[in-house]
C-alpha positions, -999 to 999 in steps of 0.1 A, spaced: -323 794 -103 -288 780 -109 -287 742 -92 -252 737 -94 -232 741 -65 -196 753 -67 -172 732 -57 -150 760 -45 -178 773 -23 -185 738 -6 -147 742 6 -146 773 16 -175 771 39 -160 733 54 -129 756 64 -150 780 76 -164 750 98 -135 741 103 -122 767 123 -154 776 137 -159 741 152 -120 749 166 -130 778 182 -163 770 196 -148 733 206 -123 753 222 -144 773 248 -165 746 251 -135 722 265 -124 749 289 -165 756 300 -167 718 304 -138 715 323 -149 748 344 -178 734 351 -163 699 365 -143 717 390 -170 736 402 -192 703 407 -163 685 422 -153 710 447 -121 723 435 -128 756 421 -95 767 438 -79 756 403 -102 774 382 -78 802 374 -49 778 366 -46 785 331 -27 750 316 -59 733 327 -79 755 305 -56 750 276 -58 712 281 -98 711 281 -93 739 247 -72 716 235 -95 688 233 -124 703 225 -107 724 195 -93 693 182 -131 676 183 -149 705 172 -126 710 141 -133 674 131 -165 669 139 -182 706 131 -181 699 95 -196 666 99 -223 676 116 -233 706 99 -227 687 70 -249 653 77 -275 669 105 -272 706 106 -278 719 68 -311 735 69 -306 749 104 -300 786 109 -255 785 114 -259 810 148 -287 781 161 -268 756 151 -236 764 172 -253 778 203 -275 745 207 -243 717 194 -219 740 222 -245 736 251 -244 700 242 -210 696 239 -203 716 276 -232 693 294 -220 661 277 -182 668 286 -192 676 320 -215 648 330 -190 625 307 -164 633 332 -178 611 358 -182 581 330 -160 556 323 -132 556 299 -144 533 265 -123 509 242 -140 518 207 -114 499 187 -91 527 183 -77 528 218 -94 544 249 -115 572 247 -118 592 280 -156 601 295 -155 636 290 -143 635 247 -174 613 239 -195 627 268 -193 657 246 -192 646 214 -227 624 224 -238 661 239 -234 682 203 -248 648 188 -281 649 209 -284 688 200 -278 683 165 -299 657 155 -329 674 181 -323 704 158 -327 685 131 -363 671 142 -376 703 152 -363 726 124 -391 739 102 -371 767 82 -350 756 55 -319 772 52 -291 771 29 -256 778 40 -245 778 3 -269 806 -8 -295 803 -39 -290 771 -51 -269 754 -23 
């Protein structure tokens, strides 16, 4: 069994998070936001298309930094198809119920409700993932 891990195959699966976290964070800012104006009584907007690609937007921005992070620091041993259906329902609940929360200073200027509502969402899911996975898995193959 060969222990090293390549270098080149490290990066090409972070891209691959990458722009699966872009993706995912996409629909998951435009399910967030879906869900919002259904809760606050407006769902005459919900076929307004420049609100979708605002709550895309954020989310593909997140999800393409923080994917890789995640999968990287929480998500490693957990089966990839797991892994983003359980850290996109927590993304979609935490953007939605962080849309009624208050906008936080964190140093590094104000951070709107909904952004860390969501990013606190995939957090939860990840880490609870984390706890409860039994199955190693390696995204990296033999040896990774």
């Amino acid at each position: 069994m060969n222990s090293k891990i390549s270098p080149l195959r490290v990066l090409t699966v972070t891209l691959g998070l990458v722009g699966t976290g872009a993706v995912v964070g996409a629909v998951c800012g435009a399910l967030a936001l879906a869900v919002v104006l259904t809760l606050t009584g407006t769902p005459h907007v919900l076929l307004d298309p420049e609100l979708y690609a605002l709550g895309g937007a954020f989310g593909a921005v997140t999800g393409a930094v923080f994917a890789p992070a995640m999968s990287w620091l929480l998500l490693r041993r957990v089966p990839l198809g797991r892994a983003i259906a359980h850290t996109a329902v927590g993304a979609v609940l935490g953007g939605a119920i962080g849309f009624f929360l208050p906008v936080l200073s964190f140093g590094l200027g104000l951070v709107p409700g909904f952004l860390w509502g969501g990013l606190l969402g995939a957090t939860a899911a990840a880490a609870r993932l984390r706890l409860v996975s039994s199955k190693p898995t390696h995204w990296l193959g033999p040896g990774g």
